[in-house]
Every structure is written in structure tokens, then in C-alpha cells.
C-alpha positions as CSV (number, residue, x, y, z in Angstrom):
1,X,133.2,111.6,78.8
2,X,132.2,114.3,81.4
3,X,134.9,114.3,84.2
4,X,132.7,113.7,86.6
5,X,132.5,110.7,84.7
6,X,136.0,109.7,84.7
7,X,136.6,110.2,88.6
8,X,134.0,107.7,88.8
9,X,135.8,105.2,87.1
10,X,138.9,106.1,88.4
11,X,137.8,105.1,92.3
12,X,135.9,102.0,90.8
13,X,139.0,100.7,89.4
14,X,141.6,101.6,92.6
15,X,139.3,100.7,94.9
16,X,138.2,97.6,93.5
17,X,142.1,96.6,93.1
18,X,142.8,97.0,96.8
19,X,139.6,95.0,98.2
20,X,137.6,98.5,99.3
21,X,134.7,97.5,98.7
22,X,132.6,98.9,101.1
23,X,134.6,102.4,100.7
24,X,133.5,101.8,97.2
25,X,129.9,101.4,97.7
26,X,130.0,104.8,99.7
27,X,131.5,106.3,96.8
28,X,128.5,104.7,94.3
29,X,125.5,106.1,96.8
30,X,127.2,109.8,96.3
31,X,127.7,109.8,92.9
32,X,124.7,108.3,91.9
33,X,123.1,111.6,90.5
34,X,126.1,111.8,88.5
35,X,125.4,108.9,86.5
36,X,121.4,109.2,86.4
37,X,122.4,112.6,84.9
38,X,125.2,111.4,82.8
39,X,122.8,108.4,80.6
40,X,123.9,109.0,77.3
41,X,127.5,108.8,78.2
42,X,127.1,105.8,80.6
43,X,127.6,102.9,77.5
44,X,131.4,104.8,77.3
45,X,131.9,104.1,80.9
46,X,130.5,100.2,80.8
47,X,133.6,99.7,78.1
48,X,136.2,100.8,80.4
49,X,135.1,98.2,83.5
50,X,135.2,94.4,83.8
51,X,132.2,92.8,85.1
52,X,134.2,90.5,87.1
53,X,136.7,92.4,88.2
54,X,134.2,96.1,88.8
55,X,131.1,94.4,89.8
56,X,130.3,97.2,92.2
57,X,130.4,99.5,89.4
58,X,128.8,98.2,87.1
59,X,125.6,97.6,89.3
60,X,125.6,100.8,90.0
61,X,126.1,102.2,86.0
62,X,123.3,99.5,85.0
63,X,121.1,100.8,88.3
64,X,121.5,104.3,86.5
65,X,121.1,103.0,82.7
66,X,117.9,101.4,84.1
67,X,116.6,104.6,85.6
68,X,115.8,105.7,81.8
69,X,116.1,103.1,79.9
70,X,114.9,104.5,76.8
71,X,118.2,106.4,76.4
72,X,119.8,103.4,74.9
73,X,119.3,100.8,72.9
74,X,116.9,98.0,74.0
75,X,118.4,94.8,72.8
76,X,122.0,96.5,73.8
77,X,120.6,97.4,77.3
78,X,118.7,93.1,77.7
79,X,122.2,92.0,76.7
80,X,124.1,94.2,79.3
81,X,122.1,93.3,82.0
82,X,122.3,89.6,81.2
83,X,126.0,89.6,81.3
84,X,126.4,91.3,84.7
85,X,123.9,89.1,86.3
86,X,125.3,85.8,84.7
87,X,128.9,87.0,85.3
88,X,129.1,89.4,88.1
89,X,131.1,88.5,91.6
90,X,129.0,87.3,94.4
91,X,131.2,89.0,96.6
92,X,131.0,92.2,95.4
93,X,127.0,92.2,94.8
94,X,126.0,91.2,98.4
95,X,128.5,94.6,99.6
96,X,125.2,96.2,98.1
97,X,122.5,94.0,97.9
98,X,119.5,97.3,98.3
99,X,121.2,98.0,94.4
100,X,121.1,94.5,93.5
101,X,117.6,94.6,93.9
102,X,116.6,97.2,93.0
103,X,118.4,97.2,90.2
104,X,116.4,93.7,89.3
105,X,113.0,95.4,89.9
106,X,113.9,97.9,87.1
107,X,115.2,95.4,85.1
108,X,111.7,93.5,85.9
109,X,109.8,96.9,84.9
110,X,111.6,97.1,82.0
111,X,111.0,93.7,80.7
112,X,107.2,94.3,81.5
113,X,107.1,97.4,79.5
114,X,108.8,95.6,76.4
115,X,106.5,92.7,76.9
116,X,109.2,90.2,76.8
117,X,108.8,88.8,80.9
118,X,110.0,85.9,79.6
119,X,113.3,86.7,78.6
120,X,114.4,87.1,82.2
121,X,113.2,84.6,84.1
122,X,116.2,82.5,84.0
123,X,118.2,85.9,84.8
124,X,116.0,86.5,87.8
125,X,116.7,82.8,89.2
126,X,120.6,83.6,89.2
127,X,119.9,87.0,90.6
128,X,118.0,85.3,93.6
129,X,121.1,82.9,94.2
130,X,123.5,85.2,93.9
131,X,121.8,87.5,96.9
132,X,120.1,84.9,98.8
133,X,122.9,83.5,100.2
134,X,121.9,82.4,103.7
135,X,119.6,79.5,102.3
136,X,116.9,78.5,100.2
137,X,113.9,79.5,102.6
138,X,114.6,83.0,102.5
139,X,112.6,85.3,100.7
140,X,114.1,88.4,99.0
141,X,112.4,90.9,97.2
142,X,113.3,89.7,94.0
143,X,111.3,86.5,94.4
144,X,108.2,88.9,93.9
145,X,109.7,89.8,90.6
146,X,110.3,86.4,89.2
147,X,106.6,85.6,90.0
148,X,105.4,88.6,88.5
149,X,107.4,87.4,85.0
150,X,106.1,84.1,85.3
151,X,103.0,85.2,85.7
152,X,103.1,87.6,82.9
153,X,104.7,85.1,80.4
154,X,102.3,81.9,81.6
155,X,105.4,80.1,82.3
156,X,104.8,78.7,85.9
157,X,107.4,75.8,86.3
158,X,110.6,78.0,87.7
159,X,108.2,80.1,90.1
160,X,107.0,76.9,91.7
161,X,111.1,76.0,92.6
162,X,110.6,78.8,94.7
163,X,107.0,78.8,95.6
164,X,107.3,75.6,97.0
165,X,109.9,76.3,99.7
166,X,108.5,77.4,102.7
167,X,110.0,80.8,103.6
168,X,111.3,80.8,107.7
169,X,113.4,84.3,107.3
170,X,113.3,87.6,105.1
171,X,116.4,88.8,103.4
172,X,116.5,92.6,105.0
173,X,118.8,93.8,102.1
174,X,120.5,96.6,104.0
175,X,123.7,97.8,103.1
176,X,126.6,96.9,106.1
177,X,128.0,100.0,105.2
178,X,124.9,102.3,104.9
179,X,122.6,102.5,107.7
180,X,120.1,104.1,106.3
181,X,119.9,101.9,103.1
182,X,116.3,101.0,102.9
183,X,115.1,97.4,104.3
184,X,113.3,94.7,102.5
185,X,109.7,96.8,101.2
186,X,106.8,95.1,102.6
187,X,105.3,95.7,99.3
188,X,107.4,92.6,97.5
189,X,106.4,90.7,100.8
190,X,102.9,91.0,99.9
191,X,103.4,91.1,95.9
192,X,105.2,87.4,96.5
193,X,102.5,86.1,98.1
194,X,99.6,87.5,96.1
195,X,101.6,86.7,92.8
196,X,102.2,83.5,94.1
197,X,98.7,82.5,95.0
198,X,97.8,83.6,91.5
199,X,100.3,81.0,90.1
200,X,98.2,78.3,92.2
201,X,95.4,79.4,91.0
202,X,96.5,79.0,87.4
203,X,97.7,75.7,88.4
204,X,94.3,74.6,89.8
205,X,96.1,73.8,93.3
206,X,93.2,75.7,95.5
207,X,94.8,74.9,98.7
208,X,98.4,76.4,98.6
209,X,96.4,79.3,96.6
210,X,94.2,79.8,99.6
211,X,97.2,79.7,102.0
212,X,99.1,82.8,100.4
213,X,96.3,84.9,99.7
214,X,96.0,84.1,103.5
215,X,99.3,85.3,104.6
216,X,98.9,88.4,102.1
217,X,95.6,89.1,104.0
218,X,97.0,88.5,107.1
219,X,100.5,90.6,106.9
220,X,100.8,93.0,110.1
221,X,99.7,96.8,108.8
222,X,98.4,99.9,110.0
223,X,96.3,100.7,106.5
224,X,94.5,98.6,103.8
225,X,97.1,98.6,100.6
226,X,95.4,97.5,97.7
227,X,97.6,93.8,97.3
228,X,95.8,93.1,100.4
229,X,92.2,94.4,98.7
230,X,92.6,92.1,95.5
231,X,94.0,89.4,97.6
232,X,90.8,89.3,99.8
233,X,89.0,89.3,97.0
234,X,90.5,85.9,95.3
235,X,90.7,84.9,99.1
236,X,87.0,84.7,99.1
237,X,86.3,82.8,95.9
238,X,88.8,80.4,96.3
239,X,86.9,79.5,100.0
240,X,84.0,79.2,98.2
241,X,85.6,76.8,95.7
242,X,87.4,74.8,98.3
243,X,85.1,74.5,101.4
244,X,81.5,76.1,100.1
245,X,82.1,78.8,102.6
246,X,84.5,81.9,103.4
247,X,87.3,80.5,105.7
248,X,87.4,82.0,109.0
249,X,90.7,85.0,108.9
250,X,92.7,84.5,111.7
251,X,92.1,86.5,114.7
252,X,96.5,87.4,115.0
253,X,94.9,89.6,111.7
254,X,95.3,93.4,111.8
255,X,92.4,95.0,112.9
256,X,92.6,97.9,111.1
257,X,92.5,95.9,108.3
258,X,89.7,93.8,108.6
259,X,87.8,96.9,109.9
260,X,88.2,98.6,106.4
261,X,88.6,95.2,104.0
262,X,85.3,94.1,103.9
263,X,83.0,97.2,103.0
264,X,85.5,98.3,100.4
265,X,84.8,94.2,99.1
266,X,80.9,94.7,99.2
267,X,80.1,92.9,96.0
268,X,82.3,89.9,96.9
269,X,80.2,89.6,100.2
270,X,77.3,89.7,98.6
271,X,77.9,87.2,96.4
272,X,79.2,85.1,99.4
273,X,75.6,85.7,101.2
274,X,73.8,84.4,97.9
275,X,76.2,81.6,97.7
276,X,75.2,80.2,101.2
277,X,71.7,80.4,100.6
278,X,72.0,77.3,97.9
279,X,69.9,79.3,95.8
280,X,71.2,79.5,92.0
281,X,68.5,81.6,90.5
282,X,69.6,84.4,93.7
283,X,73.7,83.6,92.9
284,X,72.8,84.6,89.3
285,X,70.8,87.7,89.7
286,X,74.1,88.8,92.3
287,X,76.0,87.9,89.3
288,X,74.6,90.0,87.1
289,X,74.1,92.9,89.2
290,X,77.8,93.4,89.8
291,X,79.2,91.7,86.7
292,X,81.0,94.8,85.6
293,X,82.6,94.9,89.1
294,X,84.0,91.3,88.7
295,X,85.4,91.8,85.2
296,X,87.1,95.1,85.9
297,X,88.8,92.5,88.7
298,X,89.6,90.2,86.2
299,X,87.6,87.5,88.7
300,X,84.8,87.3,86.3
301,X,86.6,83.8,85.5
302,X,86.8,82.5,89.0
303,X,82.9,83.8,89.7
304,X,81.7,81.7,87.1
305,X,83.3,78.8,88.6
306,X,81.6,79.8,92.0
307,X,78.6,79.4,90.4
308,X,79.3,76.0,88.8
309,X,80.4,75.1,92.4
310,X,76.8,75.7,94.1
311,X,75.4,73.1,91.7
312,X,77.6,70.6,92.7
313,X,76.7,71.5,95.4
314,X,73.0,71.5,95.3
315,X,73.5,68.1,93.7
316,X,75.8,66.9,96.9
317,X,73.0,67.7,99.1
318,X,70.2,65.5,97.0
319,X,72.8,62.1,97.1
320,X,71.8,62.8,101.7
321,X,68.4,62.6,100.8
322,X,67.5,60.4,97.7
323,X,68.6,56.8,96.3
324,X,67.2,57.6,93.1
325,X,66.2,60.3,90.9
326,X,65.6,61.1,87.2
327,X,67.8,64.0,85.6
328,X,65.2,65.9,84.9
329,X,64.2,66.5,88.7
330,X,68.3,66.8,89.2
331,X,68.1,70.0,86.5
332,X,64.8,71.4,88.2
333,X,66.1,71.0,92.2
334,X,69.7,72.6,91.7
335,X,68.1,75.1,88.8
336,X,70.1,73.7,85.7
337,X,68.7,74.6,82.3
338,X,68.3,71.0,81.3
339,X,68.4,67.5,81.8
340,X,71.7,67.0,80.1
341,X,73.0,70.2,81.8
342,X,72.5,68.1,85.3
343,X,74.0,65.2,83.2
344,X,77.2,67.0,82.5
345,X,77.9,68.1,86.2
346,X,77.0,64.8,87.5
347,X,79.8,63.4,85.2
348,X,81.9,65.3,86.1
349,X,81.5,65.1,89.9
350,X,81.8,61.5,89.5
351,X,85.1,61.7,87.8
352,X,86.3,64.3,90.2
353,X,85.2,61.5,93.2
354,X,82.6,64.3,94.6
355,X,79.7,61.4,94.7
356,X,79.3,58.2,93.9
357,X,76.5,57.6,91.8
358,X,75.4,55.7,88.1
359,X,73.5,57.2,85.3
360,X,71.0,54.3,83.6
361,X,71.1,55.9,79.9
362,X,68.4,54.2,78.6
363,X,65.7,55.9,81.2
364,X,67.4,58.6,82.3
365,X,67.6,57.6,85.9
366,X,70.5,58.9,88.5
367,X,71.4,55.8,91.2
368,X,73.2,57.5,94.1
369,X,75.5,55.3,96.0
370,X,77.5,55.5,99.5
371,X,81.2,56.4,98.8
372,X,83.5,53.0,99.6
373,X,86.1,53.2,102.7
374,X,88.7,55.8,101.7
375,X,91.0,54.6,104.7
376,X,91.9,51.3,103.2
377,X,95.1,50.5,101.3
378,X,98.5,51.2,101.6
379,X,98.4,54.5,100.0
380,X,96.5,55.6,103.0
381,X,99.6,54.2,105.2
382,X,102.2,56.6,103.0
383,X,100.3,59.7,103.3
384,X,100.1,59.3,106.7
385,X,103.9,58.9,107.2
386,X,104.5,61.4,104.5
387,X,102.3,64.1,106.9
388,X,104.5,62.7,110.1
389,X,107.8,63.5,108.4
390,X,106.5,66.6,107.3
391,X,105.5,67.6,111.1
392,X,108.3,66.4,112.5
393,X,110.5,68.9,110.4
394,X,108.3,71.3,111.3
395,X,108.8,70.9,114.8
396,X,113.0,70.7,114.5
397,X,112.6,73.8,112.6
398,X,110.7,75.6,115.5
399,X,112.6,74.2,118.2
400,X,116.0,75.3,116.0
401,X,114.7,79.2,115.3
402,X,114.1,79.1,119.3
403,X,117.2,78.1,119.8
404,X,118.5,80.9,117.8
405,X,116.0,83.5,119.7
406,X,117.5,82.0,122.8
407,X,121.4,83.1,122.0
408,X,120.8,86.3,120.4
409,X,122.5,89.1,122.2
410,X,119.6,91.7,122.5
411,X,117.1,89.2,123.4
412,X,119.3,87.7,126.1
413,X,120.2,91.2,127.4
414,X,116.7,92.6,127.0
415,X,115.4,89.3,129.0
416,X,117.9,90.4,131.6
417,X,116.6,94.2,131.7
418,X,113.4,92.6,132.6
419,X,113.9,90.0,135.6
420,X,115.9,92.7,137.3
421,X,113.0,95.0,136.9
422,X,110.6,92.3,138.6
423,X,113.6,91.5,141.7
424,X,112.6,93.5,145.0
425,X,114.5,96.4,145.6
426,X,116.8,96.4,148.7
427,X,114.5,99.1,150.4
428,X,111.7,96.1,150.4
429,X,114.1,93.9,152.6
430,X,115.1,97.0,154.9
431,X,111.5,97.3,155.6
């Protein structure tokens, strides 16, 4: 073991027996070239600490071990990193939580690279506790991480523990002891949300996936990153699915942003313009034109459904203006193929509760009916005191982060600054 090496472990261990902590994590941001340089010999110095005891340094050995990981061994590296994170001391990890993470986001790259995401994503939901430790709705940049594994491994239920929490605070992930530790990235910010609105997607739950390709959108910047590109994108064809139109971006929206978003989305919009026109055979040709677009965005899936969308919708608009029609004049109005293509979509709208209508087998004939009161019943009476509960936590939350805003010393101070700039000056009253 080089000796740069063993004075390494020496400070981990004395420190670490008197409490030092924060001396110690000073100690691991100066000697981390040592160990990024020292790889091969790193397993040696893993032997010699306790994960309990020397959580600090081994963080810091595994943050350097994860730096190259193909210097060891990878079923040897999986299983060291799963005992540090299962076993490692709260304490010591939140001294450094800018490591912790980012030692998780290489563990994360790592796990993508063997194509085994779903190996951590029980590891990632302890590494999440163990550095968010203020409450549940605050978001740390390893939440992005466990939604990219879930994602990757098409295992959705332990993101949506998380993605179902509204977030009302960022975990900044600076270092107490280091100033100049790097905050929380705005790239995780926006990979949460984009990931997240992904996982909706997959889930077929169109409104919470609208809603955080929204706030990806929406995020304050001074440039166009390209999370915010591909979530404009999906932001646009889930609109479509969801209301027939593109939802109106909020006007608090950067914009720089919007300035730059929409011509560098030119194929999206134009399918957008077709889509409004109600005009199939025009969506198609649109669709066609910039299929290899769409594909290379992997949206070629979500397109199609676009399309299917403008039929139900065609068909929506001929249950305003006829009682009755045959499915053959159905197919040729909305521009199915067949008969039994406009069958198909009118079953399926009917099951879904989109119209109301009967289908008279025998002569082919479509009865179109109005739909029944939908305020009746005492499931109407729940969701309406589900949605006042819900509203009235929002508004204790509010009222308790205004509260907060109210007491903190540099607003209070910074409040004062300003009323004594706006008092007259005692030269006013001498004159």
C-alpha cells in the first residue's frame, strides 16, 4: 500500500475516534487525487475500515473506486457499495452529503452501463432516506437517479413513493464545512421531473405526466438545455392526448426559453397545426413527412396515439350533430379505412365513457345518446370533499412556508434595509 495510502487511513481512523468529522471531511476533499490515482490498491484500504465505524472514508474510497470502475471487479464492487449504503452511519454521511450523491450518481452510471438498473433501486431508496433528512417532500438529486433506474428496468412502483409526494423544498447538498462544495445541479431538478413525467406516461396517468413535463419546461434558465427540449416535446403530445390542444405555458416561463424552444421543435408544431385542423388525411401526410424525426425521439409511439386521438375526436364532434348514423358514413367523415375500423373506436370510446351511444349489429346503425347526469350520487359528494381536504392543506402549507419566510434572519433584515431606505431623511423635515 503506497504511503500516501496509509496516512489516509491513519487520519480516517483518529479522526473518526474523536468525533472530527468535519476535520475529516477536509482531509477526504484533499486527498481525493490520492485515491482516484491510487484504484488498484483501494480494495487493501476498504479491509482496514469499518463501515460503521469509518463511514466518512469509505464514501470517499467508494467515490474514488467509482471513478474507474473497471479497475475491479464488478460483482465485488455492486456488493461493496450495497453494504455501505445499507450499513453506513447517517451521521457521518450527511457531514458530506455533495459525496453521498455523487457518489450514488456514479453508482447509478455504473448500474446503467452493466444493464443491471434494477439491482439498485432498493439501494437508491435507502440512499434517499439516509440524506433526505428534513422530510419527505424534499427533493435531492438522487431522486432523479432512482427514476432513471426505474425507468430503465420498467419497474415503476418505488418511483411512484416518491413521485407522488409533492416536493415544497430542494435538498442544497452543500458541505457545512466546505463552502465551495457544489449545490444541488439543476440538471437532476430537471432529470426528476422529465424522468418522472416519463413514468406517468408509462402508467397512462396523462395528467400528473403533463404537470412535470410542465415544471421541466417551465424551470427558470438563461439557455435551452436539451431535458427541457425533449420535455417540450412529450409536453406537446400529451396536450394533445389530454385536452385536443397544446396547453397554454405559463407566462412566469423563461423567455429566453420559449424564444428558442419552439423552432428547434418545428416538426412537433406542425403536427400540432395539422392536429387542430380535424383533418386525418393532413395529420397523416405530417406524419409521414417527419416520421424519422419522431422515431429518432422515440415519440413515434405517442404520435400514433395522437393520431388515434383526432378520430375520437372527429367522432365526438358527429354525436353534436347527428342522432343517428351508419358506420360506414362514421369511417368516411373521420377518414377511417373501414366500417369496422369506425366500429372499433366507437367501442372503445364507449367503454372509455367518451360518448354515449349503441351500435344495432344487425344493420349496422350507430344511435348516439345524451350522456346521463354525472353530478349525482354519493361518489360525487367524496370527491368533492377529497378536493377540499386536499386545498385546505395546500393552503396551511403556504401559509406555514410564509411563516418561515417571515422569521428568517436575512429576509427580516433585508425588509428592514428597505423601509429605512423609503423614511424621509432628516434634511426633508429641516426644510
Amino acid at each position: 500500500m503506497a504511503s500516501a495510502l496509509e496516512q489516509f487511513v491513519n487520519s480516517v481512523r483518529n479522526l473518526s475516534i474523536h468525533g472530527s468529522f468535519r476535520e475529516l471531511y477536509d482531509v477526504i476533499i484533499k486527498t481525493s487525487d490520492v485515491l482516484v490515482k491510487n484504484v488498484q490498491h483501494l480494495d487493501n484500504v476498504l479491509e482496514t475500515l469499518d463501515v460503521q465505524q469509518h463511514s466518512l472514508g469509505v464514501l470517499a474510497v467508494l467515490w474514488a473506486k467509482f471513478s474507474n470502475p473497471n479497475a475491479s471487479l464488478p460483482d465485488n464492487l455492486f456488493i461493496q457499495a450495497q453494504e455501505f449504503i445499507l450499513n453506513c452511519s447517517v451521521e457521518q454521511v450527511r457531514i458530506a452529503p455533495d459525496l453521498f450523491a455523487e457518489f450514488c450518481h456514479r453508482f447509478t452510471n455504473y448500474l446503467v452501463e452493466q444493464k443491471s438498473p434494477i439491482k439498485g433501486i432498493s439501494l437508491l431508496k435507502q440512499a434517499i432516506i439516509r440524506l433526505n433528512y428534513l422530510s419527505d417532500n424534499q427533493l435531492t438529486s438522487i431522486h432523479a437517479d432512482l427514476c432513471q433506474l426505474c425507468l430503465l428496468a420498467k419497474c415503476f412502483k418505488p418511483a411512484l413513493q416518491i413521485l407522488d409526494v409533492d416536493i415544497v423544498s430542494v435538498c442544497q447538498e452543500v458541505s457545512n464545512t466546505n463552502a465551495n462544495s457544489p449545490q444541488f445541479d439543476a440538471k437532476y431538478f430537471l432529470l426528476y421531473y422529465y424522468y418522472g413525467g416519463k413514468i406517468y406516461l408509462a402508467l397512462r396517468n396523462l395528467d400528473r405526466a403533463l404537470y412535470f413535463f410542465e415544471v421541466a419546461l417551465t424551470t427558470p434558465a438563461h439557455a435551452v438545455s436539451h431535458i427541457m427540449l425533449e420535455a417540450y416535446k412529450k409536453f406537446i403530445l400529451v396536450s394533445l392526448l389530454l385536452h385536443g390542444k397544446v396547453q397554454q405555458i405559463p407566462k412566469s416561463s423563461s423567455k429566453v426559453v420559449m424564444r428558442f424552444i419552439k423552432p428547434l421543435s418545428q416538426p412537433y408544431n406542425d403536427l400540432t397545426n395539422a392536429f387542430v385542423t380535424n383533418n386525418s388525411a393532413e395529420l397523416s401526410a405530417i406524419i409521414t413527412r417527419h416520421s424519422e424525426v419522431f422515431t429518432r425521439d422515440h415519440n413515434m409511439g405517442l404520435v400514433k396515439q395522437v393520431s388515434s386521438v383526432l378520430y375520437k375526436k372527429n367522432i365526438q364532434r358527429l354525436t353534436k350533430t347527428f342522432l343517428t348514423l351508419s358506420l360506414s358514413d362514421v369511417a368516411s367523415r373521420v377518414g377511417l379505412p373501414s366500417p369496422s375500423d369506425a366500429e372499433k373506436h366507437i367501442l372503445n370510446m364507449i367503454e372509455d365513457r367518451q360518448i354515449y351511444a349503441m351500435i344495432n349489429q344487425k344493420d349496422g346503425m350507430v344511435v348516439f345518446s345524451d350522456e346521463p347526469n354525472k353530478y349525482s350520487g354519493p361518489g360525487v359528494l367524496k370527491s368533492l370533499e377529497d378536493e377540499l381536504m386536499l386545498w385546505m392543506e395546500f393552503n396551511n402549507r403556504i401559509l406555514a412556508m410564509d411563516e418561515e419566510i417571515q422569521v428568517n434572519p436575512q429576509y427580516v433584515k433585508k425588509s428592514a434595509g428597505l423601509q429605512e431606505e423609503e423614511q424621509p431623511s432628516k434634511s426633508t423635515y429641516a426644510m
